[in-house]
BALOBA-1460 file (C-alpha; in Angstrom, 3 decimals):
// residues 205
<rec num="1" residu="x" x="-11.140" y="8.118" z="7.965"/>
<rec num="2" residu="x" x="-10.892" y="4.397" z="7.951"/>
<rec num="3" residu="x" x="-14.394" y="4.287" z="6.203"/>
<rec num="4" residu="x" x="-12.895" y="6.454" z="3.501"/>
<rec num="5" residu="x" x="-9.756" y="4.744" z="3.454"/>
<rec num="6" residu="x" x="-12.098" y="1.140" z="2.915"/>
<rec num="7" residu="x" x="-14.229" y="2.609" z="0.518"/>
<rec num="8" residu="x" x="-11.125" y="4.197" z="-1.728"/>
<rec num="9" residu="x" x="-9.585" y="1.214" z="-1.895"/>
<rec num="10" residu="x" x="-12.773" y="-1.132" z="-2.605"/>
<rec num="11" residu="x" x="-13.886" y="1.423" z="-5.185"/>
<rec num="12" residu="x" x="-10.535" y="1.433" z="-7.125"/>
<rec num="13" residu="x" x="-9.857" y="-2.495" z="-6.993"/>
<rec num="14" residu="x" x="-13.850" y="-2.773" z="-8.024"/>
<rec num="15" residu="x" x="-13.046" y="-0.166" z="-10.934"/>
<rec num="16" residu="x" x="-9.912" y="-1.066" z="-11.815"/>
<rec num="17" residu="x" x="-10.987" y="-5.115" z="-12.255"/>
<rec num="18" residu="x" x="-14.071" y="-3.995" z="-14.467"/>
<rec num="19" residu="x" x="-13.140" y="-1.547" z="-16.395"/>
<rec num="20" residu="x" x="-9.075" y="-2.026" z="-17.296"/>
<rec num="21" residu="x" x="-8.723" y="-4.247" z="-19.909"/>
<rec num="22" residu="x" x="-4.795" y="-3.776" z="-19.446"/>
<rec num="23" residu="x" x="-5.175" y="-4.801" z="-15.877"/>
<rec num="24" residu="x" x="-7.482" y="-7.894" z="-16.421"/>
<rec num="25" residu="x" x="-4.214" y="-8.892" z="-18.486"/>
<rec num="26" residu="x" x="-1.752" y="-8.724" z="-16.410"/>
<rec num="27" residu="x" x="-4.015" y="-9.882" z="-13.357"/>
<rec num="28" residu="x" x="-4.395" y="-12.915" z="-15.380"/>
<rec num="29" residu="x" x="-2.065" y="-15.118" z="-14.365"/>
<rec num="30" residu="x" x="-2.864" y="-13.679" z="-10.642"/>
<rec num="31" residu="x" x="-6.223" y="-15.137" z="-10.736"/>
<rec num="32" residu="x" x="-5.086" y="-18.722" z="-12.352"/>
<rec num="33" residu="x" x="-2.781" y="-19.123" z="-9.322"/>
<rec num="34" residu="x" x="-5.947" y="-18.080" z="-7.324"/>
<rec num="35" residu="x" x="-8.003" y="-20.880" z="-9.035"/>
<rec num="36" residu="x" x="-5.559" y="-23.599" z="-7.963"/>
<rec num="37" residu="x" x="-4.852" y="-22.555" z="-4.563"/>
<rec num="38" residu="x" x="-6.299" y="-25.273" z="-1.830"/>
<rec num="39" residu="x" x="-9.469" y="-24.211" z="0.061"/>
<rec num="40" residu="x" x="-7.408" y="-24.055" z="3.163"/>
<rec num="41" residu="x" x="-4.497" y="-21.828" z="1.496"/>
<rec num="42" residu="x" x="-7.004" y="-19.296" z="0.770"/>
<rec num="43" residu="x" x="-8.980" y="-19.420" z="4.364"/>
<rec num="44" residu="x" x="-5.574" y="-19.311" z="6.274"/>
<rec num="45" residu="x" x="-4.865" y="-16.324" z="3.631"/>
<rec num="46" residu="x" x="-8.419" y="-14.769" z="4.277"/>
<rec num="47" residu="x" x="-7.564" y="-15.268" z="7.937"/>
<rec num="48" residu="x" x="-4.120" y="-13.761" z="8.339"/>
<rec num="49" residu="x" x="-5.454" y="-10.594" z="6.528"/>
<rec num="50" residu="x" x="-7.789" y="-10.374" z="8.695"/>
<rec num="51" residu="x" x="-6.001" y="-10.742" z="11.754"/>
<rec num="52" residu="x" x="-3.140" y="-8.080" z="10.253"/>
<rec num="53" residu="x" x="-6.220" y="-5.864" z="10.003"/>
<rec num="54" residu="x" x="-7.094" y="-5.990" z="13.557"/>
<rec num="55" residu="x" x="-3.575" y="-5.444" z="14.610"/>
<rec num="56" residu="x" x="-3.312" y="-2.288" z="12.507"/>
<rec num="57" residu="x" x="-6.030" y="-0.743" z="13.867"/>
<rec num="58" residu="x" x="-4.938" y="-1.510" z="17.485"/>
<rec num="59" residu="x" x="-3.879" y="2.032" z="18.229"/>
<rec num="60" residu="x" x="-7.333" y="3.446" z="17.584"/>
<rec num="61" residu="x" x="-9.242" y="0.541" z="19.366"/>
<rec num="62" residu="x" x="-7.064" y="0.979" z="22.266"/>
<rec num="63" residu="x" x="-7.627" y="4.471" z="22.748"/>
<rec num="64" residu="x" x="-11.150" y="3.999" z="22.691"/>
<rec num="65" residu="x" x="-11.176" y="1.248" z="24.859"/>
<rec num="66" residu="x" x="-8.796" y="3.123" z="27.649"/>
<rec num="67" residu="x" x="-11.078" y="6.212" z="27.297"/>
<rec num="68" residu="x" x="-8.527" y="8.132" z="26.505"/>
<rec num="69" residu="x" x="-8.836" y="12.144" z="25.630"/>
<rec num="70" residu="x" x="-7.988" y="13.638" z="22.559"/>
<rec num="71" residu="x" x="-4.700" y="15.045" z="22.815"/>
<rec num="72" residu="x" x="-1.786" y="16.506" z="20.270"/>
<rec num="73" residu="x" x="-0.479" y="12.955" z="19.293"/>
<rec num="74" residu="x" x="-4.369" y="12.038" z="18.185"/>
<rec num="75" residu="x" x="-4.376" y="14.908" z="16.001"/>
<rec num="76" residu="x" x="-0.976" y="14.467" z="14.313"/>
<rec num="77" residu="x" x="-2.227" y="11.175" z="13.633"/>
<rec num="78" residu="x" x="-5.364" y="12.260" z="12.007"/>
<rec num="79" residu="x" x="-3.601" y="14.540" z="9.966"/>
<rec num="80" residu="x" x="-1.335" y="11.925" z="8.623"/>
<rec num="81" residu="x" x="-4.312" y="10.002" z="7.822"/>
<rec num="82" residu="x" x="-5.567" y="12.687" z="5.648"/>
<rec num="83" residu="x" x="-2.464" y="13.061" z="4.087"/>
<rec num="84" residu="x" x="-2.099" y="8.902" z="3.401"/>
<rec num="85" residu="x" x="-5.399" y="9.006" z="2.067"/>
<rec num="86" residu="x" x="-5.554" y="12.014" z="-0.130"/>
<rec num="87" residu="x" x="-2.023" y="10.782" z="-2.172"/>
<rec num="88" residu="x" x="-3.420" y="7.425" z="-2.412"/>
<rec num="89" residu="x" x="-6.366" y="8.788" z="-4.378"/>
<rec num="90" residu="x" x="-4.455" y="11.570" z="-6.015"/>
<rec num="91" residu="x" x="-2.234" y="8.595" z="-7.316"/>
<rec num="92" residu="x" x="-5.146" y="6.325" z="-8.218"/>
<rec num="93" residu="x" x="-6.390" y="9.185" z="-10.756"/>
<rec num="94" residu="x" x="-3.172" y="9.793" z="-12.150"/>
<rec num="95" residu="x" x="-2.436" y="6.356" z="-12.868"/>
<rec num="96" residu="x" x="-5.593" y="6.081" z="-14.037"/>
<rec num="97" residu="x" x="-5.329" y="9.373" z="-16.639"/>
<rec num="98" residu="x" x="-2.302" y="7.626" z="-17.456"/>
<rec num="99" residu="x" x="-3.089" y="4.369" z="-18.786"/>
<rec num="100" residu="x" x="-6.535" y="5.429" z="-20.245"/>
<rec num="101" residu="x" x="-3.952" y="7.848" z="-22.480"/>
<rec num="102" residu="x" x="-1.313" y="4.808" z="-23.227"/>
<rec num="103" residu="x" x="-2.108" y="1.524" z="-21.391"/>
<rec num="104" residu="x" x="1.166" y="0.230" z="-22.873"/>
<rec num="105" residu="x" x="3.272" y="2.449" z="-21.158"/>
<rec num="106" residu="x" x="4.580" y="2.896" z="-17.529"/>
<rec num="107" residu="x" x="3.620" y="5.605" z="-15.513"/>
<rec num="108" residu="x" x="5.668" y="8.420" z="-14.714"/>
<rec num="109" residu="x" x="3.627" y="11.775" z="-14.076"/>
<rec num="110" residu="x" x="2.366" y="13.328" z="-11.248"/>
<rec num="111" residu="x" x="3.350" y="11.988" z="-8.205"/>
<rec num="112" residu="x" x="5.267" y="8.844" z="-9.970"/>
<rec num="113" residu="x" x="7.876" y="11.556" z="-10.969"/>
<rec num="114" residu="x" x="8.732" y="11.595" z="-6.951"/>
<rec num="115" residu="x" x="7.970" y="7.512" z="-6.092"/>
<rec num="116" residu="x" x="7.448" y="4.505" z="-8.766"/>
<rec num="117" residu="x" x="5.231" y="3.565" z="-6.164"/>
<rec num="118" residu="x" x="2.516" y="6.632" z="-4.660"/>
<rec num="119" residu="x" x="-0.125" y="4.311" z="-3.668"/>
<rec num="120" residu="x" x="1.835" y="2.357" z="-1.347"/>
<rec num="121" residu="x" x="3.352" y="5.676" z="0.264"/>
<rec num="122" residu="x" x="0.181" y="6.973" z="0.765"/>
<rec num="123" residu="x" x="-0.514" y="3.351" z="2.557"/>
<rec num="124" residu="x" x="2.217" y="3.752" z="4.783"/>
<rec num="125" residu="x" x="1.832" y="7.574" z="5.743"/>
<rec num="126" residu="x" x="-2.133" y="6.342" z="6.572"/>
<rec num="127" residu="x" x="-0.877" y="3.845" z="8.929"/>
<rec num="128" residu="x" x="2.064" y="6.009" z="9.944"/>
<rec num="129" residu="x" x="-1.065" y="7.969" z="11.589"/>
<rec num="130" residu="x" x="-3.137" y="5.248" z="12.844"/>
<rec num="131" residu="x" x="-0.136" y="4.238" z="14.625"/>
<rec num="132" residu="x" x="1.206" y="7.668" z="16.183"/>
<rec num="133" residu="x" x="-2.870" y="8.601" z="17.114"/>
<rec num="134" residu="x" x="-2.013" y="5.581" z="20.092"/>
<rec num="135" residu="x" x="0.866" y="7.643" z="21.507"/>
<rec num="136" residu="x" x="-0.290" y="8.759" z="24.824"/>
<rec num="137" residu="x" x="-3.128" y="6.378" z="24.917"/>
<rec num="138" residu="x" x="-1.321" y="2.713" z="24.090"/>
<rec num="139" residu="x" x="-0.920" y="0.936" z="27.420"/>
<rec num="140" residu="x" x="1.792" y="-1.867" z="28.621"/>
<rec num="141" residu="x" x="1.022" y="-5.295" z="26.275"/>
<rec num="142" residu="x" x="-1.389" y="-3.041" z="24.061"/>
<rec num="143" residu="x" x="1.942" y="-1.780" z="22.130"/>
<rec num="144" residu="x" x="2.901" y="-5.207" z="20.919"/>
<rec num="145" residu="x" x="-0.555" y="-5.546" z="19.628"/>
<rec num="146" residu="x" x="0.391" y="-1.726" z="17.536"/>
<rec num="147" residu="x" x="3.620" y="-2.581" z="16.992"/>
<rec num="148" residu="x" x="3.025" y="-5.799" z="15.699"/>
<rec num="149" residu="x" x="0.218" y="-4.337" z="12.588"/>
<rec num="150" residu="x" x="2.556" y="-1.123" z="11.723"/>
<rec num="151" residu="x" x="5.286" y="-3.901" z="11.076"/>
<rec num="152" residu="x" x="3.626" y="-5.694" z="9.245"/>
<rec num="153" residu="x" x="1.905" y="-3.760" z="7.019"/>
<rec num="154" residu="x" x="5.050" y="-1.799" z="6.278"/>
<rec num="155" residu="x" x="6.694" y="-5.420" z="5.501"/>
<rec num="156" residu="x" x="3.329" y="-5.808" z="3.311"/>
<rec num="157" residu="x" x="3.930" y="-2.061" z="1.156"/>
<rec num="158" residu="x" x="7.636" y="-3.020" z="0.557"/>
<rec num="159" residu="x" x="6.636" y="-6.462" z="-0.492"/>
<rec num="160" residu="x" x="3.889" y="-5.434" z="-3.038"/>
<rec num="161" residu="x" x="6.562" y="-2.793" z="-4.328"/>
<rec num="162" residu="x" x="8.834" y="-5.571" z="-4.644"/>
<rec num="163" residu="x" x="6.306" y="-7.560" z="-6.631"/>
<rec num="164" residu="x" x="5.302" y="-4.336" z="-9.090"/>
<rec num="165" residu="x" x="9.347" y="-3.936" z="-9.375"/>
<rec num="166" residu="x" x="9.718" y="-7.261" z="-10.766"/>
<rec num="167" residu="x" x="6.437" y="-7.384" z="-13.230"/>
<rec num="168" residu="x" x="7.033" y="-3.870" z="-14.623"/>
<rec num="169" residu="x" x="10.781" y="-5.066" z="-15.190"/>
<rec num="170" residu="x" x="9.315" y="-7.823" z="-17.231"/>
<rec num="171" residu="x" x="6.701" y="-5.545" z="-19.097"/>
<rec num="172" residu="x" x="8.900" y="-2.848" z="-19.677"/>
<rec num="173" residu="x" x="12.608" y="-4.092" z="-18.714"/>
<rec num="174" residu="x" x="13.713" y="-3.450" z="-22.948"/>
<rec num="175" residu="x" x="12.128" y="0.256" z="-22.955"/>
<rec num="176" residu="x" x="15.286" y="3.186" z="-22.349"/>
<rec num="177" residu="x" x="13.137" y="5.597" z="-21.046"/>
<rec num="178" residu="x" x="11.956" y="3.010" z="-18.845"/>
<rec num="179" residu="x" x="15.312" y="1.867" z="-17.365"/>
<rec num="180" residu="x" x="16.172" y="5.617" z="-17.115"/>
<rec num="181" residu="x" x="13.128" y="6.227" z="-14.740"/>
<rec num="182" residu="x" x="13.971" y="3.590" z="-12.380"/>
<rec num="183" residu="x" x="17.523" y="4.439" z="-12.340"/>
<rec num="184" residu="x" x="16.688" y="8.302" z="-11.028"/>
<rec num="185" residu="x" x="13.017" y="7.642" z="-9.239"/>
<rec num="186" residu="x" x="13.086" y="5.860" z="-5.567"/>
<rec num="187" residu="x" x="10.958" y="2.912" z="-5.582"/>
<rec num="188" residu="x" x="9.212" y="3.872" z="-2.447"/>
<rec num="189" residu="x" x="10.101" y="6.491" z="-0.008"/>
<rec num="190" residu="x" x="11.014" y="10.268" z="-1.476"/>
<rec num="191" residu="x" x="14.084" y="11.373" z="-1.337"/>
<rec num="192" residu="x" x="15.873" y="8.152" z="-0.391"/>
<rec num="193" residu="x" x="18.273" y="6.586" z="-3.058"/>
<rec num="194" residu="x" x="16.705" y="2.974" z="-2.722"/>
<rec num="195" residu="x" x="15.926" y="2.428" z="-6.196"/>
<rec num="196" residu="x" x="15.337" y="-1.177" z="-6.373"/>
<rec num="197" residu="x" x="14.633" y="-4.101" z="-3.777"/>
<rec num="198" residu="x" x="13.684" y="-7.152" z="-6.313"/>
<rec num="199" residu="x" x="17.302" y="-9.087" z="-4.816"/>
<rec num="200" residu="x" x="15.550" y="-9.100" z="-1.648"/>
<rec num="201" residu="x" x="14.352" y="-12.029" z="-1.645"/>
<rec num="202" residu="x" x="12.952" y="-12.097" z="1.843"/>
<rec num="203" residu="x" x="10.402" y="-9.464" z="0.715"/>
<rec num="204" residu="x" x="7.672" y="-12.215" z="0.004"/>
<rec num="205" residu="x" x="3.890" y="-11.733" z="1.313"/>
């Protein structure tokens, strides 16, 4: 699962970069930035994703590493997994279908109609999983390690939301139907009335 969950999101970043002439636009400005960061800027960046990687995927290392069985909490992980990764590409064709139809226009079919942001739920439920498959198996100072990555990439999803929040109220900010949408659809988790967390300032990754 976290080969498919690598080569999902490699595949649609590849895709998405070479093919979306709408994207390369508004990535634009992304990649200038990226041209004038320092050489050590982007190594300690390169570094500290790296390093957030290895923490995330603590709770599976772990239970290999203390040889432990399989047990209930391994498979409610693994379903969760399934579940993260399946929405994330379900949401990566809709968007997708979307754009190719009207790249001028935001997105709200499919599974936008129940977040503004799918992909980044589907994140979160994936690592929800990764990080309830240690229950059972996690030992002593290993949970720090676990706790640590699940923190962090949650602080990560909310962050990029944060980010998409602001540039689609920029792109689209003058649009009714648009300020409609993100008056009635949560910005991130279903069924919660947080519609908005651009004044959070803190939220920076």
């Amino acid at each position: 699962l976290l080969i498919a969950y690598g080569l999902r999101l490699g595949g649609y970043l590849l895709l998405r970069e070479k093919r979306s002439a709408a994207y390369r636009k508004v990535l634009s400005p992304e990649m200038e930035r990226s041209k004038k960061m320092p050489p050590g800027a982007k190594l300690g960046l390169w570094v500290t994703c790296g390093v957030l990687y290895i923490l995330m995927t603590g709770p599976l290392y772990f239970r290999l590493h203390n040889g432990a069985a399989s047990d209930p909490m391994l498979w409610v992980g693994f379903a969760l997994m399934v579940c993260g990764v399946a929405l994330e590409l379900t949401a990566d064709i809709q968007k997708s279908t979307a754009k190719k139809k009207n790249s001028r226009r935001f997105v709200d079919t499919g599974l936008f109609r129940l977040v503004r942001c799918p992909n980044y739920l589907g994140e979160m439920i994936f690592w929800t999983g990764v990080f309830i498959s240690g229950i059972g198996a996690v030992r002593g100072w290993q949970w720090l390690v676990c706790v640590l990555g699940y923190a962090g990439i949650i602080f990560v999803m909310f962050s990029g939301a944060r980010r998409l929040e602001i540039r689609q109220n920029k792109n689209y900010g003058k649009d009714p139907e648009y300020q409609k949408f993100v008056k009635t659809v949560p910005i991130l988790l279903p069924f919660v009335p947080l519609y908005s967390v651009e004044k959070y300032k803190w939220l920076v990754a």
